[in-house]
PDB file as gemmi writes it, atoms N, CA and C in Angstrom:
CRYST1    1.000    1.000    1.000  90.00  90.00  90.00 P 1                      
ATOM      1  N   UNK A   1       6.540  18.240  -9.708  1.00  0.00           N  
ATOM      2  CA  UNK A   1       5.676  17.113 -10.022  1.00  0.00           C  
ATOM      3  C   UNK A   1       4.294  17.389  -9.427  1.00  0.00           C  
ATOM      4  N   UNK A   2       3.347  16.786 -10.130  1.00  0.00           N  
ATOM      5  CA  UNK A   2       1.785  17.270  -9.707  1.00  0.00           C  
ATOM      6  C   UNK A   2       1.463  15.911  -8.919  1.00  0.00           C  
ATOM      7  N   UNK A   3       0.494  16.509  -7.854  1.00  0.00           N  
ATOM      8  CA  UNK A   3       0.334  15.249  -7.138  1.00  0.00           C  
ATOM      9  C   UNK A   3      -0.869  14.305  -7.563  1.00  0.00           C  
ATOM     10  N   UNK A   4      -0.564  13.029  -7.434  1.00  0.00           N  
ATOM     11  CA  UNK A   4      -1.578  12.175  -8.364  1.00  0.00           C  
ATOM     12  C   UNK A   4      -2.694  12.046  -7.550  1.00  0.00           C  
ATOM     13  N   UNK A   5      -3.988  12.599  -8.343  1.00  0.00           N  
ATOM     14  CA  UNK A   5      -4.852  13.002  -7.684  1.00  0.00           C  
ATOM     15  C   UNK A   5      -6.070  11.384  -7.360  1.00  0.00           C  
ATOM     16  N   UNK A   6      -5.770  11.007  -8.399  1.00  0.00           N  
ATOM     17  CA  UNK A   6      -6.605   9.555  -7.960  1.00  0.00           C  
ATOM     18  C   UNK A   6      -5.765   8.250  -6.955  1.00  0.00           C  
ATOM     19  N   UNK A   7      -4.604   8.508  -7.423  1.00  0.00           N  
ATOM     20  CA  UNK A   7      -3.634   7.720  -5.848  1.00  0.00           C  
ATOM     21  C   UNK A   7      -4.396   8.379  -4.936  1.00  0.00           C  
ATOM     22  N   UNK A   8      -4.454   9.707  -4.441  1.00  0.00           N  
ATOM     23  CA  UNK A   8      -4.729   9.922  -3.001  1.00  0.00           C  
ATOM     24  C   UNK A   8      -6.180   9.858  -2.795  1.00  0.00           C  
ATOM     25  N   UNK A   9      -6.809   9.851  -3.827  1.00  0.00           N  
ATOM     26  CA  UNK A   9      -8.497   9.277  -3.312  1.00  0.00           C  
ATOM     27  C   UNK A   9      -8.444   8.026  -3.214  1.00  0.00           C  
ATOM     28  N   UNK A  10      -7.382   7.180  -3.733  1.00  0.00           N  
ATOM     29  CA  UNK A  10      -8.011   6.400  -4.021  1.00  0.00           C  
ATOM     30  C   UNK A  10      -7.245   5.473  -2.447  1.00  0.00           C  
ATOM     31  N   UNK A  11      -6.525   6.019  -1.976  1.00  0.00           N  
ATOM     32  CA  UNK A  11      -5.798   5.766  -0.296  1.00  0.00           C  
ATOM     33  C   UNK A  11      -6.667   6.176   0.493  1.00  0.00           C  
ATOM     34  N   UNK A  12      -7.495   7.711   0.426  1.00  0.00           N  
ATOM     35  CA  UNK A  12      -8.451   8.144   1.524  1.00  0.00           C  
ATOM     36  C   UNK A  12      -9.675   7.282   1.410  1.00  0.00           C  
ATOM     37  N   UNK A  13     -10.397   7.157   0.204  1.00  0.00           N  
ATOM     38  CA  UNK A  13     -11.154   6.407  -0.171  1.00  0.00           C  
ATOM     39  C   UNK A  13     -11.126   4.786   1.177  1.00  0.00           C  
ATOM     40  N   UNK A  14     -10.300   4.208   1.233  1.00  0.00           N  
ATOM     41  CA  UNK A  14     -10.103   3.238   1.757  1.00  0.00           C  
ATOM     42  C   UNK A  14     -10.347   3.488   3.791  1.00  0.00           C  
ATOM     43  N   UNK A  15     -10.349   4.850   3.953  1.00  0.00           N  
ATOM     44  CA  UNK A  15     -10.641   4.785   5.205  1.00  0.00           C  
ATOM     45  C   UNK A  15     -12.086   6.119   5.242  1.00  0.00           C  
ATOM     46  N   UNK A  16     -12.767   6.283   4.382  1.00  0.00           N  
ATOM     47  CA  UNK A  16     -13.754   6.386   4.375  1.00  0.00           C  
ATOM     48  C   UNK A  16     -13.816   8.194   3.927  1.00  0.00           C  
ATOM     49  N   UNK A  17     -12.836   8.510   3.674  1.00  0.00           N  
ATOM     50  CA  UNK A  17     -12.899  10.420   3.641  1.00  0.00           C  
ATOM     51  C   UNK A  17     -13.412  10.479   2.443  1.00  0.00           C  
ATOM     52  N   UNK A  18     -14.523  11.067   2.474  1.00  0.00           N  
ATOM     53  CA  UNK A  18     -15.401  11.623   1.231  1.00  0.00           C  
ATOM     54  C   UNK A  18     -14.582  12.602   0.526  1.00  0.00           C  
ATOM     55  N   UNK A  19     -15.551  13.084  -0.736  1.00  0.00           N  
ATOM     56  CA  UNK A  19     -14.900  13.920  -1.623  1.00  0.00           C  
ATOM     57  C   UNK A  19     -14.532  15.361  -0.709  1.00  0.00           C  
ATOM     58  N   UNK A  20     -15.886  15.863  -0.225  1.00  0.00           N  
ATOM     59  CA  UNK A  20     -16.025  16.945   0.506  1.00  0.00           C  
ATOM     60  C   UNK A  20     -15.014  16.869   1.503  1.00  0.00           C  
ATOM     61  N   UNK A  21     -14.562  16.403   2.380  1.00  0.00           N  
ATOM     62  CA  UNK A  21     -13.755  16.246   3.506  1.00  0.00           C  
ATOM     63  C   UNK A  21     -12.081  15.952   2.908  1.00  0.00           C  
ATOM     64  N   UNK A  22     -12.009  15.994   1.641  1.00  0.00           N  
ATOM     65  CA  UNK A  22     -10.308  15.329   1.310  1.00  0.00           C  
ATOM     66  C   UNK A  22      -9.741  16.488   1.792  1.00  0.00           C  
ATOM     67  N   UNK A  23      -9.989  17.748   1.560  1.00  0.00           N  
ATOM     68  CA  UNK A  23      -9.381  19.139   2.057  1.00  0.00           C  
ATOM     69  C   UNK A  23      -9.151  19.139   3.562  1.00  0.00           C  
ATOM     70  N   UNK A  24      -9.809  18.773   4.055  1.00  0.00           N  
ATOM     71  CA  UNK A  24      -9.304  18.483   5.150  1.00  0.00           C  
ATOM     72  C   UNK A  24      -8.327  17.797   5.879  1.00  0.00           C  
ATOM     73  N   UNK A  25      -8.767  16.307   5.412  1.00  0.00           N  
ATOM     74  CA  UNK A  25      -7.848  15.622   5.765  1.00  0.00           C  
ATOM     75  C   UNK A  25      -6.205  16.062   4.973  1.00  0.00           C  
ATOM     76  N   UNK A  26      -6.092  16.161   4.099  1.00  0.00           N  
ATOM     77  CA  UNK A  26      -5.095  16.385   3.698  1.00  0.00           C  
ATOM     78  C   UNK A  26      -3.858  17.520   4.475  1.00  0.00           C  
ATOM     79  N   UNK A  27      -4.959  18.698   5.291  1.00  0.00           N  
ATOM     80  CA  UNK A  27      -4.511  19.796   5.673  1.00  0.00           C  
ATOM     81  C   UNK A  27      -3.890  19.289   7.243  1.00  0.00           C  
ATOM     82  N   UNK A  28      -4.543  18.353   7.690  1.00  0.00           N  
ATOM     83  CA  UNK A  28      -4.343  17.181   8.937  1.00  0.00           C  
ATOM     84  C   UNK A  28      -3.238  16.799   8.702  1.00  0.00           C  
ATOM     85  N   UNK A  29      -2.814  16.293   7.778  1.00  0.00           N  
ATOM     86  CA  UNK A  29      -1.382  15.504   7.547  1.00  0.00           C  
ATOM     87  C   UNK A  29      -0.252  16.238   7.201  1.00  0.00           C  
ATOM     88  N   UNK A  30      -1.019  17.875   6.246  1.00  0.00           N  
ATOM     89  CA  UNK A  30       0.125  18.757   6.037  1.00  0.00           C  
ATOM     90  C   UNK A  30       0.872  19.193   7.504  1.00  0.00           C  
ATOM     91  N   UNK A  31      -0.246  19.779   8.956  1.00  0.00           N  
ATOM     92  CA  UNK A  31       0.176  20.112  10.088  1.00  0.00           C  
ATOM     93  C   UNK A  31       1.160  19.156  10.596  1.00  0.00           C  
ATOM     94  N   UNK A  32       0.537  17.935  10.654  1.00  0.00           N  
ATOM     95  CA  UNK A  32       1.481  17.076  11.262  1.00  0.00           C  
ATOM     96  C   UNK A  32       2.967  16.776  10.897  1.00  0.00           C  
ATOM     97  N   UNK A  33       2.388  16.958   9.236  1.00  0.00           N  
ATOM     98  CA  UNK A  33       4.413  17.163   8.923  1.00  0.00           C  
ATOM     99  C   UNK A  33       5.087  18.293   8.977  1.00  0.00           C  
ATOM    100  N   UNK A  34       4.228  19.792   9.581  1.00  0.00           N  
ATOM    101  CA  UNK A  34       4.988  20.684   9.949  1.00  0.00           C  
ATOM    102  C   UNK A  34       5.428  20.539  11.095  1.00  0.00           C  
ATOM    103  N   UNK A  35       4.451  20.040  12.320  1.00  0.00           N  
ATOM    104  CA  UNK A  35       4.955  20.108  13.787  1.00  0.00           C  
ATOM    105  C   UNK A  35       6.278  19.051  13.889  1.00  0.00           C  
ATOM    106  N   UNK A  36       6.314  18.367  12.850  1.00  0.00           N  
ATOM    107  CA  UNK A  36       7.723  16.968  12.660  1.00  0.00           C  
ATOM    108  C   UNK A  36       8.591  18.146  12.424  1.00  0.00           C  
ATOM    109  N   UNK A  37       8.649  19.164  11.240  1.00  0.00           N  
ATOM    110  CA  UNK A  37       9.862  19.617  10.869  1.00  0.00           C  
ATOM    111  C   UNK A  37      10.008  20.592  11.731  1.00  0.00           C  
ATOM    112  N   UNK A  38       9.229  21.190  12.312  1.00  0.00           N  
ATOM    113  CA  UNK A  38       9.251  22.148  13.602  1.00  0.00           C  
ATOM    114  C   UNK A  38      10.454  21.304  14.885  1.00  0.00           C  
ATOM    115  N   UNK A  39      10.325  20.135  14.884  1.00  0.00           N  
ATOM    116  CA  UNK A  39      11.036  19.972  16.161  1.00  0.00           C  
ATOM    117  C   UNK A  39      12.195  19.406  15.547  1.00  0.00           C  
ATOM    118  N   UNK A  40      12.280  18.936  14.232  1.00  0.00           N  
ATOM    119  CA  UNK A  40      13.265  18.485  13.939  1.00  0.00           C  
ATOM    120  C   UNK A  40      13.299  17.518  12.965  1.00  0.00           C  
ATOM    121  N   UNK A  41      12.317  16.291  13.333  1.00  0.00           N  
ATOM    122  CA  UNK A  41      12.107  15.458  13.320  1.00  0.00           C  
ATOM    123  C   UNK A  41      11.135  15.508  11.981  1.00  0.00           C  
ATOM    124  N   UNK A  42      11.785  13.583  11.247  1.00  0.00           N  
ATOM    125  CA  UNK A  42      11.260  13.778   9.749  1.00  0.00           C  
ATOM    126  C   UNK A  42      10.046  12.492   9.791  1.00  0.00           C  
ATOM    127  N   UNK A  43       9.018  13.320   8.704  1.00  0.00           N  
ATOM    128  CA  UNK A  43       7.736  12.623   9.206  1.00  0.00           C  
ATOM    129  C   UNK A  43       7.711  11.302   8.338  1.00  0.00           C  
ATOM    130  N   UNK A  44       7.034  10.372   9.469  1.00  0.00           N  
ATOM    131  CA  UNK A  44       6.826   8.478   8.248  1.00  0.00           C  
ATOM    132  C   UNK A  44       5.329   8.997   8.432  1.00  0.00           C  
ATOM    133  N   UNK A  45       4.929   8.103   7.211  1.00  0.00           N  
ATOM    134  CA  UNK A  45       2.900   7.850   7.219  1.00  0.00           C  
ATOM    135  C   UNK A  45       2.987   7.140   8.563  1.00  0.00           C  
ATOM    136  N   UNK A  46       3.780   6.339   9.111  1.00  0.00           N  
ATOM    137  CA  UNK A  46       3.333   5.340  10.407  1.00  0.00           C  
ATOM    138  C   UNK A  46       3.144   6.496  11.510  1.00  0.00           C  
ATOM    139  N   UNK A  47       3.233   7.760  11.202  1.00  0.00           N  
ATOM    140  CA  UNK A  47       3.019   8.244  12.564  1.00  0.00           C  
ATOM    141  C   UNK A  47       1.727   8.938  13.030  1.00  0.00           C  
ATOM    142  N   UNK A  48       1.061   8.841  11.592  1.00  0.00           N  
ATOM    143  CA  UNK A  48      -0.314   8.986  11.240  1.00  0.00           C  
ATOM    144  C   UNK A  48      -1.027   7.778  11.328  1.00  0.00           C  
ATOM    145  N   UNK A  49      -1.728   7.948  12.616  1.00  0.00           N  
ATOM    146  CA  UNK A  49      -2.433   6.967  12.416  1.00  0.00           C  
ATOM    147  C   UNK A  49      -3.440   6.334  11.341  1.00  0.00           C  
ATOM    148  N   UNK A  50      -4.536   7.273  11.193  1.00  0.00           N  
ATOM    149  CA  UNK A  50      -5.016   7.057   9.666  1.00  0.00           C  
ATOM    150  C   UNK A  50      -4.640   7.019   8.160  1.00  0.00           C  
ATOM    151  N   UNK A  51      -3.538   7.989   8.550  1.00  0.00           N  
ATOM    152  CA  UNK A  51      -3.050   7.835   6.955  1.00  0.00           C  
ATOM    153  C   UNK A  51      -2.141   6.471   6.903  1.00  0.00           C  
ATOM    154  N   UNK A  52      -1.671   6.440   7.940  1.00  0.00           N  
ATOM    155  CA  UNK A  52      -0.760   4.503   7.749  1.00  0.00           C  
ATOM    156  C   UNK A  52      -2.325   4.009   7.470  1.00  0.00           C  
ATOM    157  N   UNK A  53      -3.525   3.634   8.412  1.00  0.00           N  
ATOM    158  CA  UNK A  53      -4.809   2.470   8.231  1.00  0.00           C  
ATOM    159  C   UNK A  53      -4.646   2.474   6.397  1.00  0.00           C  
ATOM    160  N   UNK A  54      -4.643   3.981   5.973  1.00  0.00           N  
ATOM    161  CA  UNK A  54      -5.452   3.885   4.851  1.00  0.00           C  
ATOM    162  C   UNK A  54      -4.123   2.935   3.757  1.00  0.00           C  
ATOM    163  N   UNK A  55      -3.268   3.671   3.728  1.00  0.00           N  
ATOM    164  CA  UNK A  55      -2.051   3.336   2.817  1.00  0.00           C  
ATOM    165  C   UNK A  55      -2.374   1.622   3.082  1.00  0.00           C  
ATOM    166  N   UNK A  56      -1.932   1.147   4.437  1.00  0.00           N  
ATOM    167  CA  UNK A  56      -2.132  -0.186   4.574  1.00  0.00           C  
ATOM    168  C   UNK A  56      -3.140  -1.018   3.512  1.00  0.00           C  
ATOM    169  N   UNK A  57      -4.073  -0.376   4.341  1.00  0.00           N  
ATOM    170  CA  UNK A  57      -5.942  -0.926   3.171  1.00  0.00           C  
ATOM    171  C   UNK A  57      -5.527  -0.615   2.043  1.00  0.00           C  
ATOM    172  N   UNK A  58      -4.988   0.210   1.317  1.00  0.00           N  
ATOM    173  CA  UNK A  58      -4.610   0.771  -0.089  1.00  0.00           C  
ATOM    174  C   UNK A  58      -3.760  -0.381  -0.491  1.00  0.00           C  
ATOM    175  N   UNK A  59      -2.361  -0.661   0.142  1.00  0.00           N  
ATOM    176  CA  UNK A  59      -1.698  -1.801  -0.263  1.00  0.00           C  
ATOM    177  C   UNK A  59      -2.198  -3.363  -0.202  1.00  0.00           C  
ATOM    178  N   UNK A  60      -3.042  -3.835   1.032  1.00  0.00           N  
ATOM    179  CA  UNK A  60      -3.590  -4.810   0.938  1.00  0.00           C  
ATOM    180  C   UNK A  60      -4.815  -4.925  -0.247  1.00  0.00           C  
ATOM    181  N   UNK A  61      -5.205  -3.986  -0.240  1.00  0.00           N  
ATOM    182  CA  UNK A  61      -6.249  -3.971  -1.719  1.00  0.00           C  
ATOM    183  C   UNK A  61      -5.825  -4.232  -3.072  1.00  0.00           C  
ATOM    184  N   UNK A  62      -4.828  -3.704  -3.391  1.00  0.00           N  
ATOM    185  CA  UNK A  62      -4.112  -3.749  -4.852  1.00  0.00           C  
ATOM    186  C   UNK A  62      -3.419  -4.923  -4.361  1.00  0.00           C  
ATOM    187  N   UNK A  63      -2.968  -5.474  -3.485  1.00  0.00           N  
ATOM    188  CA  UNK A  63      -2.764  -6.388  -3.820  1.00  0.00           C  
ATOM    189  C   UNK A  63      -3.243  -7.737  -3.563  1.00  0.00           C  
ATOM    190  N   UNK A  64      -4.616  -8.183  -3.055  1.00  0.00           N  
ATOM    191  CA  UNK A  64      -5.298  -8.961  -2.549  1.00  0.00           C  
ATOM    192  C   UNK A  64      -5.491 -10.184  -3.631  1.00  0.00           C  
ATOM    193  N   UNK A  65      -5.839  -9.812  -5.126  1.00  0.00           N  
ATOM    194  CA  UNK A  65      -6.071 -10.667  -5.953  1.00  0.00           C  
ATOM    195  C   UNK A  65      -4.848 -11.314  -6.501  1.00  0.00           C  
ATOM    196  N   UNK A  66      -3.455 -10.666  -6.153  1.00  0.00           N  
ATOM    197  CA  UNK A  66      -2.158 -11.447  -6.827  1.00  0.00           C  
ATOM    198  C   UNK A  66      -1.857 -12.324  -5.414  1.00  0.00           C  
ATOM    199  N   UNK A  67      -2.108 -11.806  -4.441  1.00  0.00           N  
ATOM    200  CA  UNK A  67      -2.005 -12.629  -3.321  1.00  0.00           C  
ATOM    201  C   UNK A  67      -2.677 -14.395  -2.946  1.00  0.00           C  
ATOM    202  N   UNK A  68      -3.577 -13.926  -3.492  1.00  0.00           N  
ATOM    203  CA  UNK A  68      -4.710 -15.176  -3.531  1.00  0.00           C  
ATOM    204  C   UNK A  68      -4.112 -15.951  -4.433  1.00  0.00           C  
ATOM    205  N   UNK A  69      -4.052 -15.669  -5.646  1.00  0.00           N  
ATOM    206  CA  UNK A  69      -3.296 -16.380  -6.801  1.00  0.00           C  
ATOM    207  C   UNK A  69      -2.467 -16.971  -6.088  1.00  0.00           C  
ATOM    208  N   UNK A  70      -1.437 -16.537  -5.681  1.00  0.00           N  
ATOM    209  CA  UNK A  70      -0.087 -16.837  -5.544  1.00  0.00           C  
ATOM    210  C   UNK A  70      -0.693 -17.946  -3.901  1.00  0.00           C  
ATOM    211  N   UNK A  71      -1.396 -18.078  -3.531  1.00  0.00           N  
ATOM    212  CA  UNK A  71      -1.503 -18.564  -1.881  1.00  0.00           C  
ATOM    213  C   UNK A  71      -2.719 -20.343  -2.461  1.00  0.00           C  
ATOM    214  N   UNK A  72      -3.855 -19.810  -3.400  1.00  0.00           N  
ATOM    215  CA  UNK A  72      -4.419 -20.892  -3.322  1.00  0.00           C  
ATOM    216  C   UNK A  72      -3.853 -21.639  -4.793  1.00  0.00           C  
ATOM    217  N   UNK A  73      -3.013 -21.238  -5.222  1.00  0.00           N  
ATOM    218  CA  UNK A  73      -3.307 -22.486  -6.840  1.00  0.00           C  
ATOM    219  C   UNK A  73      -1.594 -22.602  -6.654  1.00  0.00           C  
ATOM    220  N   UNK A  74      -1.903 -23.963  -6.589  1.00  0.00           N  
ATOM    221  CA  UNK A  74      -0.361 -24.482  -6.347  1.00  0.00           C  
ATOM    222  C   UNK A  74       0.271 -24.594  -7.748  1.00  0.00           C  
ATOM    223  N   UNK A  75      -0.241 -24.676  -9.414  1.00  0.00           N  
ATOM    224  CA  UNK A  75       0.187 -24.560 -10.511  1.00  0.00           C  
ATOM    225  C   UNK A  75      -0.640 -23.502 -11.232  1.00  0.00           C  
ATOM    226  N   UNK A  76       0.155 -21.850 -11.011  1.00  0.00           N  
ATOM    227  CA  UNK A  76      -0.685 -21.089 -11.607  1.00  0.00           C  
ATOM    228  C   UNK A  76      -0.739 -20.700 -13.115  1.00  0.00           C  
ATOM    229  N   UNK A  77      -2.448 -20.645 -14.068  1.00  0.00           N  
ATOM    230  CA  UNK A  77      -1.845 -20.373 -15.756  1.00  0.00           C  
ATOM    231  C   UNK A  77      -1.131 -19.108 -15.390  1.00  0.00           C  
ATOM    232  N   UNK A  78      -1.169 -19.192 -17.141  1.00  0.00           N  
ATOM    233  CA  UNK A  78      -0.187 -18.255 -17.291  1.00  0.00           C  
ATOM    234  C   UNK A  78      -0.704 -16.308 -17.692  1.00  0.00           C  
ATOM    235  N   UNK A  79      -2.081 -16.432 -17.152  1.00  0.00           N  
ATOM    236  CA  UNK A  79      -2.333 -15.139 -17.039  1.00  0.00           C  
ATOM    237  C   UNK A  79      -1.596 -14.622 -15.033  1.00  0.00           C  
ATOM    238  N   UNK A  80      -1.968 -15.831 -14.199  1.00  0.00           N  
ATOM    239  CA  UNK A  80      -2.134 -15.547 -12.876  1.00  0.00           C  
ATOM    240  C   UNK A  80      -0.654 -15.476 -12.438  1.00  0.00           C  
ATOM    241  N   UNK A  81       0.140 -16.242 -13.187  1.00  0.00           N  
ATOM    242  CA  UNK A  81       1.782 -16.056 -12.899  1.00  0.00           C  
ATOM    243  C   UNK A  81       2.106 -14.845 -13.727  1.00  0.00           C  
ATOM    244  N   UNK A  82       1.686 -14.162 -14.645  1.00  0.00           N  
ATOM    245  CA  UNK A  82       2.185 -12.887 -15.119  1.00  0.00           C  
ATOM    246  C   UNK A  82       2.188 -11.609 -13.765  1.00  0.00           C  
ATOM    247  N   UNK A  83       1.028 -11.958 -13.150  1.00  0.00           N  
ATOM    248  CA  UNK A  83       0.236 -10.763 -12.212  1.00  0.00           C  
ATOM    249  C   UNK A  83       1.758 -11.049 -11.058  1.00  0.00           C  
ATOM    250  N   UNK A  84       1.891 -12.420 -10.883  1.00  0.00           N  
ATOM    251  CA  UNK A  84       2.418 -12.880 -10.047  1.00  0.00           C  
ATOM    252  C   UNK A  84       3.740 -12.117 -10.316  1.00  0.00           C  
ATOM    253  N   UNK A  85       4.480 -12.446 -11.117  1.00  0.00           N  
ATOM    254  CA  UNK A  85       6.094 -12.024 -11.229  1.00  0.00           C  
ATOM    255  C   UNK A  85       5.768 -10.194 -11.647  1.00  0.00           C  
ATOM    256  N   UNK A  86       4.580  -9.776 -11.967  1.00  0.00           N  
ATOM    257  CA  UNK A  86       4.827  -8.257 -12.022  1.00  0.00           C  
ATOM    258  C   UNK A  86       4.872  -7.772 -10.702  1.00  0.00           C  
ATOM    259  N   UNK A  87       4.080  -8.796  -9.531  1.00  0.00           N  
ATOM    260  CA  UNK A  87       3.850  -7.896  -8.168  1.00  0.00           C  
ATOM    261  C   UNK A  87       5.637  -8.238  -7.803  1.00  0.00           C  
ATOM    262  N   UNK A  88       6.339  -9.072  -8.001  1.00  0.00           N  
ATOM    263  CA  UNK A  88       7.449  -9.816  -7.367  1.00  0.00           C  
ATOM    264  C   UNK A  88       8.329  -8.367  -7.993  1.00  0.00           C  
ATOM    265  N   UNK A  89       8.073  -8.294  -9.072  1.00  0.00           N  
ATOM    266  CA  UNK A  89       9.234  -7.381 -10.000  1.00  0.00           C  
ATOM    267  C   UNK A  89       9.381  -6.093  -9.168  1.00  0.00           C  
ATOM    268  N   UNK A  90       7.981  -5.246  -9.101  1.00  0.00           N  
ATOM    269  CA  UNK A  90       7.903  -4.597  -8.412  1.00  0.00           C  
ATOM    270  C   UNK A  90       8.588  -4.596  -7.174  1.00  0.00           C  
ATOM    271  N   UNK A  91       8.398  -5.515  -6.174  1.00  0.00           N  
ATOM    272  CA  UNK A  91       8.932  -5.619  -4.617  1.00  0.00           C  
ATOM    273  C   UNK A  91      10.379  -5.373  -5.120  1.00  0.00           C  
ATOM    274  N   UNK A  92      11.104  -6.224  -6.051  1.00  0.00           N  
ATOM    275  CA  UNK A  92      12.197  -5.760  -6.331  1.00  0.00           C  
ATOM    276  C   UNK A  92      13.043  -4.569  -6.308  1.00  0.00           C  
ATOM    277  N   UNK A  93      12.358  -4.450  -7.527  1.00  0.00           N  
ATOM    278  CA  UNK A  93      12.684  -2.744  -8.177  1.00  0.00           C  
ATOM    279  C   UNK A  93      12.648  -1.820  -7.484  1.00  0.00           C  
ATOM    280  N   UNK A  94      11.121  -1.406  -6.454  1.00  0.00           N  
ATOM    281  CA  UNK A  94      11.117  -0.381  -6.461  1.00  0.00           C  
ATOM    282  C   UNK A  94      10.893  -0.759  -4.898  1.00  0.00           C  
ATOM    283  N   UNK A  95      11.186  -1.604  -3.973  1.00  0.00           N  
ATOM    284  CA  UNK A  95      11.280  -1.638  -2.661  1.00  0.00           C  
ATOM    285  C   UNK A  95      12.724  -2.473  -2.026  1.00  0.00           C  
ATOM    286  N   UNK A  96      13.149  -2.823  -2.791  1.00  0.00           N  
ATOM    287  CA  UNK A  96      14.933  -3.513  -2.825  1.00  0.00           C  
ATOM    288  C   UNK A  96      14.545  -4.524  -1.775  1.00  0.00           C  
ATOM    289  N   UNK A  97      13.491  -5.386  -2.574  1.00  0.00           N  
ATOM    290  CA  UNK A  97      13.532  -6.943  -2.171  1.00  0.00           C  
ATOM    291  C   UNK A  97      14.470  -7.716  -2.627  1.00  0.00           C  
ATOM    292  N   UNK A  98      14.761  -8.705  -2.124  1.00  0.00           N  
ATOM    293  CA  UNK A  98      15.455  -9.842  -2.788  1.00  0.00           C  
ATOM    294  C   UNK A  98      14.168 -11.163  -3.217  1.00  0.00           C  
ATOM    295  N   UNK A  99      14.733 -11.910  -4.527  1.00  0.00           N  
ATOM    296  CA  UNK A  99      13.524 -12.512  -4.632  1.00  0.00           C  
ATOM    297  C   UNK A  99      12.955 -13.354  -3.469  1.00  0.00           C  
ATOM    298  N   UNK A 100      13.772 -13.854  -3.011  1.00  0.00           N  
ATOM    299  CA  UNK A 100      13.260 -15.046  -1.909  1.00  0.00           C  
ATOM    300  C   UNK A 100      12.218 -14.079  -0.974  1.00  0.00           C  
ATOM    301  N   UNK A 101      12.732 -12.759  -0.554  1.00  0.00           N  
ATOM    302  CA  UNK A 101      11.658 -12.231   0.690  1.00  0.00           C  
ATOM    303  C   UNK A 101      10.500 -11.932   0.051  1.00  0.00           C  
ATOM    304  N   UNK A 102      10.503 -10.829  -1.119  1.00  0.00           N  
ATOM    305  CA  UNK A 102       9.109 -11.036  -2.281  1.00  0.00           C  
ATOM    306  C   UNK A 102       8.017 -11.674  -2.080  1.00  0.00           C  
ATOM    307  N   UNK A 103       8.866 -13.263  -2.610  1.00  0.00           N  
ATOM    308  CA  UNK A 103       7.734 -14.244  -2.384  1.00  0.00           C  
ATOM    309  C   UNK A 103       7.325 -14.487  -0.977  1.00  0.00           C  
ATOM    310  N   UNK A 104       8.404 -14.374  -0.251  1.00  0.00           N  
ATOM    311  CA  UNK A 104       7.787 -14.645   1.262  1.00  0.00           C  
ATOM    312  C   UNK A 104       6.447 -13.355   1.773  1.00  0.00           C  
ATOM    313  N   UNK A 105       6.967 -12.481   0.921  1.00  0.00           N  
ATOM    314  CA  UNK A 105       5.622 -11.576   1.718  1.00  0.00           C  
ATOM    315  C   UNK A 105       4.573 -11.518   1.071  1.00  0.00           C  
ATOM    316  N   UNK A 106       4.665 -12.063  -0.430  1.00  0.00           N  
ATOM    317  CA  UNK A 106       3.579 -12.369  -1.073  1.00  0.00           C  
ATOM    318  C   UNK A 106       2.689 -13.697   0.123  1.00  0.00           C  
ATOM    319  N   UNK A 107       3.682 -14.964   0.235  1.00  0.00           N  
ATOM    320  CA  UNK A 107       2.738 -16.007   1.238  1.00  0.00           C  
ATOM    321  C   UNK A 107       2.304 -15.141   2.827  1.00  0.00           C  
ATOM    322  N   UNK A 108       3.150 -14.343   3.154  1.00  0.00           N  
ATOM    323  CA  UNK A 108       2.497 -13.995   4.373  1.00  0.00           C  
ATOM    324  C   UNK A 108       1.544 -12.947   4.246  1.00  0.00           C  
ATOM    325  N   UNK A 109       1.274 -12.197   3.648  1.00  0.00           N  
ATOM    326  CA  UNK A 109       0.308 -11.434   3.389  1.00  0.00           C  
ATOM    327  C   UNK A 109      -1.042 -12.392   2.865  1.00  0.00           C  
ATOM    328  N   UNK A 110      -0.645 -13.629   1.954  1.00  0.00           N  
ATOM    329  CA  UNK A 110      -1.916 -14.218   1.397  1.00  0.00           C  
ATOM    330  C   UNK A 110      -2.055 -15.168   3.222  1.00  0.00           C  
ATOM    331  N   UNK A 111      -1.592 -15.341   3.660  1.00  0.00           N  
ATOM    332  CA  UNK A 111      -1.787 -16.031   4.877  1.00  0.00           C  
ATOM    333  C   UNK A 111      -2.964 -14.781   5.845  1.00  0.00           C  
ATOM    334  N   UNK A 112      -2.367 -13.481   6.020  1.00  0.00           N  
ATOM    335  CA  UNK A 112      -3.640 -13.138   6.690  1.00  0.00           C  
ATOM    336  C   UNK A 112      -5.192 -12.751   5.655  1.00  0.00           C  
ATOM    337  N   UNK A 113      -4.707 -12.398   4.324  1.00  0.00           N  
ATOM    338  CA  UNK A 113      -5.815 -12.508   3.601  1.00  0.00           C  
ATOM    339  C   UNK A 113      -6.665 -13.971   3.583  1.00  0.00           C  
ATOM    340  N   UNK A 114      -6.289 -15.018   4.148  1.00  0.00           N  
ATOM    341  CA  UNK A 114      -6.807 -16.210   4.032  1.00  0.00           C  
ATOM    342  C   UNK A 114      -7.415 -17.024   5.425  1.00  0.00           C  
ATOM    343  N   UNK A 115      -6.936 -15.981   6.413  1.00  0.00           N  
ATOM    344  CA  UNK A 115      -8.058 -16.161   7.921  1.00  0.00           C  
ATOM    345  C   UNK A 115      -8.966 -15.637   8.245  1.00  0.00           C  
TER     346      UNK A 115                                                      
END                                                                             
């Protein structure tokens, strides 16, 4: 599989790594997941500090505008509940939410987007 080249700008992007510098950083994160498999040990983004900031900012970004939806309009149309049950579907599917937590992290996430 080829790696998707605008996902990962578009994650570095979020903590500021220019075009010129992606080679780098990237080569930063390759070491770090060698010195993991060197000792044994299997690498999370959380152990990167920047690459977790960015992923984070990456996820709070994409999802900031279904968040809001879902946090300020207590009867949403029916464009803003589509956005709504695709972000929910998602948590589902492809992170093995159950619906009830979904929505709960949809409100707690729109809770710090909203202080």
């Amino acid at each position: 599989m080829n790696p998707d080249e605008r996902l990962m700008r578009s994650i570095e992007e979020q903590i500021g790594i220019s075009e010129n510098a992606k080679r780098a950083f990237r080569e930063e994160i390759l070491i770090h997941i060698s010195a993991y498999a060197r000792k044994g040990k299997r690498f999370d983004y959380s152990t990167h500090d920047r690459l977790r900031e960015a992923i984070e900012k990456k996820l709070f970004a994409d999802l900031k505008d279904v968040v809001k939806i879902t946090t300020s309009n207590k009867t949403p149309d029916e464009h803003q509940l589509k956005k709504i049950n695709e972000v929910t579907k998602r948590l589902i599917e492809e992170h093995q939410y159950c619906p009830v937590c979904a929505n709960e992290l949809l409100r707690y996430v729109g809770s710090l987007l909203n202080r």
